[in-house]
C-alpha positions as CSV (number, residue, x, y, z in Angstrom):
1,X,-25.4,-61.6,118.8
2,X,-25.6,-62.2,122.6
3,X,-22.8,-60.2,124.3
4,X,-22.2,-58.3,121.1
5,X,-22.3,-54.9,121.8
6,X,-23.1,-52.9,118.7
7,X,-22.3,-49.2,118.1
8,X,-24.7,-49.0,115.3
9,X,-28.2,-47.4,115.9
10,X,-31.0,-49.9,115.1
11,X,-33.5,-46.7,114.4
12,X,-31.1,-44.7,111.9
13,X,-30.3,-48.1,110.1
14,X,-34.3,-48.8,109.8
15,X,-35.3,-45.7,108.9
16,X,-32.4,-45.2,106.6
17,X,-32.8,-48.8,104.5
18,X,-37.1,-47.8,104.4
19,X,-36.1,-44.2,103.0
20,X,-34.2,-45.8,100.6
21,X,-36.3,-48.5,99.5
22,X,-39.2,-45.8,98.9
23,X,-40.6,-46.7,102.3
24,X,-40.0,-50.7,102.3
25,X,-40.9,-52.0,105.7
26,X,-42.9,-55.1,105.2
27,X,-40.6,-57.4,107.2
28,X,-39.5,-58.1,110.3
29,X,-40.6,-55.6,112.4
30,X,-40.6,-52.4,110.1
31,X,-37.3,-53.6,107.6
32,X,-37.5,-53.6,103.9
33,X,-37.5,-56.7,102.0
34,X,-34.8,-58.4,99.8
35,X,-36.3,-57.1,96.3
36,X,-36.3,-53.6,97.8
37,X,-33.0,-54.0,99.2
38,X,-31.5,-55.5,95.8
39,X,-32.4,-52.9,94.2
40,X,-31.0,-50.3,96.0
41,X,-28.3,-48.3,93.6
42,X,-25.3,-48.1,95.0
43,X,-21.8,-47.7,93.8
44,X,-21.1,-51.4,94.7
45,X,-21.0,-55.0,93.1
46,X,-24.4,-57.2,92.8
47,X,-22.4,-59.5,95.0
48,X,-21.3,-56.8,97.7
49,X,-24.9,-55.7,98.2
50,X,-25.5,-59.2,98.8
51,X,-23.4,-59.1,101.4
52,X,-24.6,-56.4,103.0
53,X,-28.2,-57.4,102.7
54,X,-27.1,-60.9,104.9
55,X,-25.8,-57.8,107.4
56,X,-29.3,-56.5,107.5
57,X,-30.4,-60.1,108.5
58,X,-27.8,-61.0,111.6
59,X,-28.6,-57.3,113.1
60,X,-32.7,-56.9,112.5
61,X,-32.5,-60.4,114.8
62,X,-35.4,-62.6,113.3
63,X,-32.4,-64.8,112.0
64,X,-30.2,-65.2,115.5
65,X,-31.4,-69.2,115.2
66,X,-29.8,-69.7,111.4
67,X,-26.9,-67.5,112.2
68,X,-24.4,-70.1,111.3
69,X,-26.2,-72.2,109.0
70,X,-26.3,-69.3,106.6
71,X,-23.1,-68.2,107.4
72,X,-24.3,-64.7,108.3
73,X,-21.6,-61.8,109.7
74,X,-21.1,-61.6,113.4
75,X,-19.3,-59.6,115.6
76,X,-16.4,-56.7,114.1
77,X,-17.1,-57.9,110.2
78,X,-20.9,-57.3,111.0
79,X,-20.3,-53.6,112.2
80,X,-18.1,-53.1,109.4
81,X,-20.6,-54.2,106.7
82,X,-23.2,-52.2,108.5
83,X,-20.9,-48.8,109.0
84,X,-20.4,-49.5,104.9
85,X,-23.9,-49.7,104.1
86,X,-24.7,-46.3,106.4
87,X,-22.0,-44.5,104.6
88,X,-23.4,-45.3,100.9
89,X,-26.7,-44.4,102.2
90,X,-26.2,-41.1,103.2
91,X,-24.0,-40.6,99.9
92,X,-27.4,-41.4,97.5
């Protein structure tokens, strides 16, 4: 994400996804973990959440090096997952 300028708070993401996940943050650096994640409910597809779980993985940064190899969201379709997730967390 170098030279990616992100208008997403890292914190407020963080905190939101560990207040969700009933205070998840046994991974990188505070995040929740992909059980805790997947079984958020929201108002979306299995496969959607899945999508916005590999958002969580491009932003938190412990994945910059596989970036491409797994196909991760950069860029404007990274911000938009991560606005989408924001939004139905602070609808639950």
């Amino acid at each position: 994400m170098d030279g990616i300028k992100m208008k997403i708070n890292r914190e407020d993401l963080r905190s939101a996804l560990v207040d969700a996940t009933m205070g998840c943050g046994v991974q990188h650096d505070g995040w929740p973990c992909n059980t805790c994640f997947h079984s958020l409910e929201l108002n979306i597809t299995p496969g959607r959440l899945h999508e916005l779980w590999e958002a969580v993985l491009s932003f938190r940064g412990d994945y910059n090096d596989v970036i491409d190899e797994y196909n991760l969201p950069i860029g404007n379709e990274l911000e938009t997952r991560l606005n989408e997730l924001l939004s139905l967390l602070t609808d639950v």
